[in-house]
The first five atom37 places (N, CA, C, CB, O) and aatype in JSON, in Angstrom:
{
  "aatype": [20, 20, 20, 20, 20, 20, 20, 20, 20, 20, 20, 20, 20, 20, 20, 20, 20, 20, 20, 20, 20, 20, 20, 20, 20, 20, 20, 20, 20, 20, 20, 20, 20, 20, 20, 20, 20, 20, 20, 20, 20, 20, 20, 20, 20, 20, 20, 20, 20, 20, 20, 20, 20, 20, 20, 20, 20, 20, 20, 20, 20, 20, 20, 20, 20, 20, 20, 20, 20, 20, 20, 20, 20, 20, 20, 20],
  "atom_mask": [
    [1, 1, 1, 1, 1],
    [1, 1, 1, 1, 1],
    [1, 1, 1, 1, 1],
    [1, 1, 1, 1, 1],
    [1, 1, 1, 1, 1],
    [1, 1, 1, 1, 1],
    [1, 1, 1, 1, 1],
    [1, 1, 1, 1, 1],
    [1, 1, 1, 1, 1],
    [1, 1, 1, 1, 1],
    [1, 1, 1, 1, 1],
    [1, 1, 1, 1, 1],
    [1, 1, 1, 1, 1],
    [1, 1, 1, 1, 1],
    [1, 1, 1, 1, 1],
    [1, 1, 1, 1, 1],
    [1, 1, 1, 1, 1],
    [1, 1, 1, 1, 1],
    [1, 1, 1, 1, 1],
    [1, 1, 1, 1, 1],
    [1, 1, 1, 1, 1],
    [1, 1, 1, 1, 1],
    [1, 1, 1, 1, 1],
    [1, 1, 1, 1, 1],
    [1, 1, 1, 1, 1],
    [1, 1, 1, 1, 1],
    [1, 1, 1, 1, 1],
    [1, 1, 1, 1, 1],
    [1, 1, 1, 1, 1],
    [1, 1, 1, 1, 1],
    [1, 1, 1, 1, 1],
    [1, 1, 1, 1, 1],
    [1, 1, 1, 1, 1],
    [1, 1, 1, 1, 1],
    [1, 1, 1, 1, 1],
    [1, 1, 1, 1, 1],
    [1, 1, 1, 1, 1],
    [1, 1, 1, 1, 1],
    [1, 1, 1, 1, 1],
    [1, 1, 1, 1, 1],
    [1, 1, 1, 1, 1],
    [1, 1, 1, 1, 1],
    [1, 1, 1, 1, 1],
    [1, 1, 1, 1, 1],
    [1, 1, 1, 1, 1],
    [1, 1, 1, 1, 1],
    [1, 1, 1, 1, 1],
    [1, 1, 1, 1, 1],
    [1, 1, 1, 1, 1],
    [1, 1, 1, 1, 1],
    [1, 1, 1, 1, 1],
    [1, 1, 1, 1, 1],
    [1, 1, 1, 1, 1],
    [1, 1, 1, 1, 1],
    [1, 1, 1, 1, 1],
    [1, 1, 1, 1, 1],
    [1, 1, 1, 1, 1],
    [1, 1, 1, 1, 1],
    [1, 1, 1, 1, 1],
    [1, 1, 1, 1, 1],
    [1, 1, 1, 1, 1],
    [1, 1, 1, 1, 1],
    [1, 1, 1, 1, 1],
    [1, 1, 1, 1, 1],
    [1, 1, 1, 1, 1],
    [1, 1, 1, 1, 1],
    [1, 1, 1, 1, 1],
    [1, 1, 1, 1, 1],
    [1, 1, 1, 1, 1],
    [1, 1, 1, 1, 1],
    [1, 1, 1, 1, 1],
    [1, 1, 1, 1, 1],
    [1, 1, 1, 1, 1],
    [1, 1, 1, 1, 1],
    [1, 1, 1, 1, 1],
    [1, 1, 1, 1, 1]
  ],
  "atom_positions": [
    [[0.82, -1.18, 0.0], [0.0, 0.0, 0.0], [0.87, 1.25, 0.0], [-0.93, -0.01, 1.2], [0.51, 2.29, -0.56]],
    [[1.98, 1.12, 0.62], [2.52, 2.69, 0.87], [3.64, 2.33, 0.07], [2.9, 3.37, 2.58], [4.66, 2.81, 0.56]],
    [[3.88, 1.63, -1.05], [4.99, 1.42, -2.39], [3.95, 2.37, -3.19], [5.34, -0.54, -3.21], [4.49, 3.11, -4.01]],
    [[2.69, 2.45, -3.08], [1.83, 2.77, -4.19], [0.84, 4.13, -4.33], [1.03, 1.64, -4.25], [0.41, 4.71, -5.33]],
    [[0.64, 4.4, -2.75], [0.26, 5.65, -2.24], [1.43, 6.99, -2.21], [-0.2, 5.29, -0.81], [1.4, 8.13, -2.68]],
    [[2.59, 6.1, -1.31], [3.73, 6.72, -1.14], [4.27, 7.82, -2.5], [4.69, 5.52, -0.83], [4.73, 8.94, -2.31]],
    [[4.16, 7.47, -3.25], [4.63, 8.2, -5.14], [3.4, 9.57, -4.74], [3.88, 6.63, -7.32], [3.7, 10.53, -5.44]],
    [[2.69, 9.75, -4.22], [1.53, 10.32, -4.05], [1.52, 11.55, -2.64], [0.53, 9.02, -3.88], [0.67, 12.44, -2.59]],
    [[2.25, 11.44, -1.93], [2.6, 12.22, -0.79], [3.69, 12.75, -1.6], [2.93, 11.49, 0.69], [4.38, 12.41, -2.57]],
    [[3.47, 14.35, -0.3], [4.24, 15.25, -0.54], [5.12, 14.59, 0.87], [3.55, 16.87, -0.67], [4.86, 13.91, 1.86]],
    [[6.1, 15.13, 0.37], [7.4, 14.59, 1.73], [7.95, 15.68, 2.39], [8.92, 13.78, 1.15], [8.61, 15.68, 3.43]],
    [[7.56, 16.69, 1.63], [8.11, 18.01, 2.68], [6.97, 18.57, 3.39], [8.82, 19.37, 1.84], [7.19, 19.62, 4.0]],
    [[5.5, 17.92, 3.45], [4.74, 18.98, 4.04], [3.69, 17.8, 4.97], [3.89, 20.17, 2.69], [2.53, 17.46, 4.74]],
    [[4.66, 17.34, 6.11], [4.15, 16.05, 6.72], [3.12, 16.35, 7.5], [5.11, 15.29, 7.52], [2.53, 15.4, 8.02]],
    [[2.7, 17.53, 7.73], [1.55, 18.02, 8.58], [0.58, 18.21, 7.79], [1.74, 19.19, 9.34], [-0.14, 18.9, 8.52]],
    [[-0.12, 18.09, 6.59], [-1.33, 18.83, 5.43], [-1.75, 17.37, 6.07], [-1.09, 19.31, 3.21], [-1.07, 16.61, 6.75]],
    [[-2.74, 17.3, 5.73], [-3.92, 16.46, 5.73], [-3.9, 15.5, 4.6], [-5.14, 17.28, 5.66], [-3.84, 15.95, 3.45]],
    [[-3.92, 14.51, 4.77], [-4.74, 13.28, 3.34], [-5.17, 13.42, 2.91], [-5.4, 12.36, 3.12], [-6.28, 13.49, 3.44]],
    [[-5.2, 13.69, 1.4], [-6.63, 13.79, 0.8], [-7.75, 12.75, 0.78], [-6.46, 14.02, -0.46], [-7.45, 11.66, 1.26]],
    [[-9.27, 12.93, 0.2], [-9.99, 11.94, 0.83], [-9.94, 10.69, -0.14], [-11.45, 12.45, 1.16], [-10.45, 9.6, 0.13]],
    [[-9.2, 11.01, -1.4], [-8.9, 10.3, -2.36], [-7.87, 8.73, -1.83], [-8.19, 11.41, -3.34], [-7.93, 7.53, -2.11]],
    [[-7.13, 9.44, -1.08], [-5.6, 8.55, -0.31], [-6.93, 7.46, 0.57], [-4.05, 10.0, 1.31], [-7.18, 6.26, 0.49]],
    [[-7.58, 8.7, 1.44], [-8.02, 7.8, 2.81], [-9.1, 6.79, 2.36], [-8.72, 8.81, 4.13], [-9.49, 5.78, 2.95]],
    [[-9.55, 7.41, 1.0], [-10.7, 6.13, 0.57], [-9.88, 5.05, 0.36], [-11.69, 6.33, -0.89], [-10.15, 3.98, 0.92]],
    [[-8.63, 5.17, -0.58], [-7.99, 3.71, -1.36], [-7.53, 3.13, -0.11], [-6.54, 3.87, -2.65], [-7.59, 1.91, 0.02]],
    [[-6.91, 4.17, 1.2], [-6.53, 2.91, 2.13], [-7.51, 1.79, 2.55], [-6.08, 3.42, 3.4], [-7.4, 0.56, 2.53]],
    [[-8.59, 2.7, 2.96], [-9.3, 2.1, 3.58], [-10.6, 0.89, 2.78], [-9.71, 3.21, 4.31], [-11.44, 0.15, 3.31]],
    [[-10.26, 1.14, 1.43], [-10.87, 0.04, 0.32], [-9.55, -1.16, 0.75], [-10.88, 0.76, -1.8], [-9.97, -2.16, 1.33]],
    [[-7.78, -1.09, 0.46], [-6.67, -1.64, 0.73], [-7.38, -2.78, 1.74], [-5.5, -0.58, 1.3], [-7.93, -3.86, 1.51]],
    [[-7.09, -1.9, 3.15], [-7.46, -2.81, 4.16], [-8.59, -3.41, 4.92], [-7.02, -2.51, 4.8], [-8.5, -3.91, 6.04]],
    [[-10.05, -3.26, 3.93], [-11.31, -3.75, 4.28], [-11.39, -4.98, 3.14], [-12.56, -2.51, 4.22], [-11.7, -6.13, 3.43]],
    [[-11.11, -4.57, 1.99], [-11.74, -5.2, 0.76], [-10.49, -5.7, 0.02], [-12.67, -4.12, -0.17], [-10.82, -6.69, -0.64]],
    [[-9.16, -5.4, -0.14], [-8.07, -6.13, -0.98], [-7.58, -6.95, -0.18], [-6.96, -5.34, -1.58], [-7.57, -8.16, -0.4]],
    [[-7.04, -6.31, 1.06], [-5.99, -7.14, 1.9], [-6.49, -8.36, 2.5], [-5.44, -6.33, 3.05], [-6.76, -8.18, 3.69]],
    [[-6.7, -9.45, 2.11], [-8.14, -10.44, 2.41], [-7.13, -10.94, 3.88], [-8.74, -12.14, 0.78], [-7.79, -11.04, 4.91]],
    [[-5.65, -11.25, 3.98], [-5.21, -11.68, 5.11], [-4.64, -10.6, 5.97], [-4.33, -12.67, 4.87], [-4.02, -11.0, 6.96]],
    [[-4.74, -9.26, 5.8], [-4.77, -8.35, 6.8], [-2.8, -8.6, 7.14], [-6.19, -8.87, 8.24], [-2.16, -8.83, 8.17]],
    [[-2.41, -8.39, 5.73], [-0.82, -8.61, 6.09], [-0.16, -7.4, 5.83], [-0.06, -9.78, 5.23], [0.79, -7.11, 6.55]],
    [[-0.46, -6.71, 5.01], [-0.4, -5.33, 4.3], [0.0, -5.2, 3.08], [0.35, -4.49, 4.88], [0.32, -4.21, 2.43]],
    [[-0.09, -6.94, 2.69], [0.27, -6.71, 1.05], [-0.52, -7.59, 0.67], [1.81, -6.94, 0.39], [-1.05, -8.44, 1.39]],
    [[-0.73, -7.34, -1.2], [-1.22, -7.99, -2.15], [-0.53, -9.28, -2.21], [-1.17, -7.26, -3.27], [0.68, -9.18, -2.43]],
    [[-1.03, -10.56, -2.07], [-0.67, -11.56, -2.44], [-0.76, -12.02, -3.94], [-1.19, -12.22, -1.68], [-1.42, -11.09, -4.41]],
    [[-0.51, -12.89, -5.01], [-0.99, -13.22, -6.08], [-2.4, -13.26, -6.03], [-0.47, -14.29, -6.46], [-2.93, -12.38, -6.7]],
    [[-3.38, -14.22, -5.27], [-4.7, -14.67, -5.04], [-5.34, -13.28, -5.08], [-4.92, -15.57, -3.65], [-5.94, -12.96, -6.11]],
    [[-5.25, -11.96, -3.49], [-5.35, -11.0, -3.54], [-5.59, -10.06, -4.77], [-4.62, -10.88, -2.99], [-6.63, -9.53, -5.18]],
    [[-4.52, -10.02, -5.16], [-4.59, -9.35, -6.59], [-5.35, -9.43, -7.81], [-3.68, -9.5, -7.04], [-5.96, -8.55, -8.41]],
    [[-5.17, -10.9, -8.12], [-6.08, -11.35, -9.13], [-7.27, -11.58, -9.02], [-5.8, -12.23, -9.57], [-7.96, -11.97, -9.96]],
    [[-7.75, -11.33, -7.68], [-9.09, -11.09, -7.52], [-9.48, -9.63, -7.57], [-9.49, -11.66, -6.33], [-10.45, -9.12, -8.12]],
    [[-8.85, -9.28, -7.13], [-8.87, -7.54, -7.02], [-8.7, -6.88, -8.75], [-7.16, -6.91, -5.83], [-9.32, -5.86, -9.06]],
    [[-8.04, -7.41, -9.49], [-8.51, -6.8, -10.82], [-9.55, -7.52, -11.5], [-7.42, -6.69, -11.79], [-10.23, -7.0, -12.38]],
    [[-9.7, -8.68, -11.11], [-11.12, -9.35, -11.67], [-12.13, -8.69, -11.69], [-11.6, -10.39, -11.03], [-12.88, -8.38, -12.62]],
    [[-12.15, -8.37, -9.98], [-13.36, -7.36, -9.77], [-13.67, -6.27, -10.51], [-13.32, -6.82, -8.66], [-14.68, -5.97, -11.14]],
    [[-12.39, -5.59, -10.28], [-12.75, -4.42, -10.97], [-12.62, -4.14, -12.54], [-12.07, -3.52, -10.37], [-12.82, -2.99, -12.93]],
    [[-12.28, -5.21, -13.53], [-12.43, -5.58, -14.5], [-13.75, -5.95, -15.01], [-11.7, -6.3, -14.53], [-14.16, -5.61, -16.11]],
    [[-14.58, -6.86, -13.94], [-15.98, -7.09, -13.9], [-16.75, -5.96, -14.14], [-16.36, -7.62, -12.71], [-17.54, -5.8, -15.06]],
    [[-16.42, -5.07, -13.11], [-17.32, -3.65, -12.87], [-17.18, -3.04, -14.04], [-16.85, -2.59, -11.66], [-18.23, -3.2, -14.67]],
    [[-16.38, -2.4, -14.67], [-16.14, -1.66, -15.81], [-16.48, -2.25, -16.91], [-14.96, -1.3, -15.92], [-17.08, -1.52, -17.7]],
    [[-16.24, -3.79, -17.39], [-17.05, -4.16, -18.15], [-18.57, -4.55, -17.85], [-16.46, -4.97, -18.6], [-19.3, -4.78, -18.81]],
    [[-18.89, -4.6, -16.98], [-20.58, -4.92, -16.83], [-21.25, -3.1, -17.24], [-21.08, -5.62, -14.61], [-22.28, -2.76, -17.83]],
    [[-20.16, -2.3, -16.64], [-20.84, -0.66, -17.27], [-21.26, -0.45, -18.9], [-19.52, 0.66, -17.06], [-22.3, -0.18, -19.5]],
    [[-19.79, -0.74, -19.27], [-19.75, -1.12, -20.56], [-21.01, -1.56, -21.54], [-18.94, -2.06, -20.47], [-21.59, -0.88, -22.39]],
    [[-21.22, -2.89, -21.14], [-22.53, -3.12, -21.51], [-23.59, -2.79, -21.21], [-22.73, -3.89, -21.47], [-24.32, -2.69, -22.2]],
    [[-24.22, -2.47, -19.95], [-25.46, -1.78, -20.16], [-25.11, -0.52, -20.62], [-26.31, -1.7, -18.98], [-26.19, 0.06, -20.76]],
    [[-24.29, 0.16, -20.92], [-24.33, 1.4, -22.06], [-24.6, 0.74, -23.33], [-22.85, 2.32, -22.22], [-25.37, 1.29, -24.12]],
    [[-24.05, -0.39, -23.63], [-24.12, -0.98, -25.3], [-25.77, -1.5, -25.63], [-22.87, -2.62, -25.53], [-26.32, -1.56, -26.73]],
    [[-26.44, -1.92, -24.01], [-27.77, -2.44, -24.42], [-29.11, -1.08, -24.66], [-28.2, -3.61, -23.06], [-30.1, -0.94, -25.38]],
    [[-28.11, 0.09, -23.11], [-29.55, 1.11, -23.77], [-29.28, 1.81, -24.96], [-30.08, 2.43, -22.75], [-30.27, 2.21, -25.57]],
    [[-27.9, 2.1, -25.56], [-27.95, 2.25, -27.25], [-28.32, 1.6, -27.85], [-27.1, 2.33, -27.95], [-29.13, 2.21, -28.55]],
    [[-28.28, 0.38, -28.16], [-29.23, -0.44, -28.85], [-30.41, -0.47, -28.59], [-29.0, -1.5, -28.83], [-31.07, -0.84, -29.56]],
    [[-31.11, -0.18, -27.5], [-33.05, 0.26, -27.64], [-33.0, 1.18, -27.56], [-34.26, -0.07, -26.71], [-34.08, 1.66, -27.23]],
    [[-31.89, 2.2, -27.77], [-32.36, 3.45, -28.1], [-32.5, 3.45, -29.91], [-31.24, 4.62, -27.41], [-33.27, 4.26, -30.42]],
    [[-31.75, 2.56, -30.72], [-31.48, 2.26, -32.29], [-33.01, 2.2, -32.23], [-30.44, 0.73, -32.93], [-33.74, 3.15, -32.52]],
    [[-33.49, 0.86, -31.77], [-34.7, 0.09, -32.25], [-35.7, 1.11, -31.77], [-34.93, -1.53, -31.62], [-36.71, 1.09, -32.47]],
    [[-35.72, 1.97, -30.83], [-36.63, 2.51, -30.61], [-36.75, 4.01, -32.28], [-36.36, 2.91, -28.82], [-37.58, 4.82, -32.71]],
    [[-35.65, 3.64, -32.53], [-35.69, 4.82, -33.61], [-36.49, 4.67, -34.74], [-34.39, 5.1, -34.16], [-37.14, 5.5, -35.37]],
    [[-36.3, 3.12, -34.95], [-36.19, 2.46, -36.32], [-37.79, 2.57, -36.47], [-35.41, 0.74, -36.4], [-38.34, 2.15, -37.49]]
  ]
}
């Protein structure tokens, strides 16, 4: 988590606040990725973790592709 957040902090200004962007991904990290609560991605971890969110973006995907298409037929 903090190999990947870390690129993302400022290092000279250790007192500003998190943004809520940081505190959401941690806290997605260690509720919902980190399945053994170790602080890292395992293989298993991971490849579930882009599955998912591979799932999500393509399931969007398509229901955009199905209401353009009854939006076609509704034309026709």
């Amino acid at each position: 988590m903090d190999e990947f957040l870390g690129d993302y902090s400022e290092p000279e200004d250790k007192e500003a606040e998190e943004p809520e962007w940081i505190k959401e991904e941690t806290k997605k990290f260690k509720e919902e990725y980190d399945k053994n609560h170790d602080g890292n991605l395992d293989i298993e971890e991971a490849s579930f973790t882009l599955a998912f969110l591979f799932t999500g973006e393509l399931m969007c995907k398509i229901r955009c592709l199905v209401q353009l298409s009854h939006c076609i037929i509704c034309l026709r």
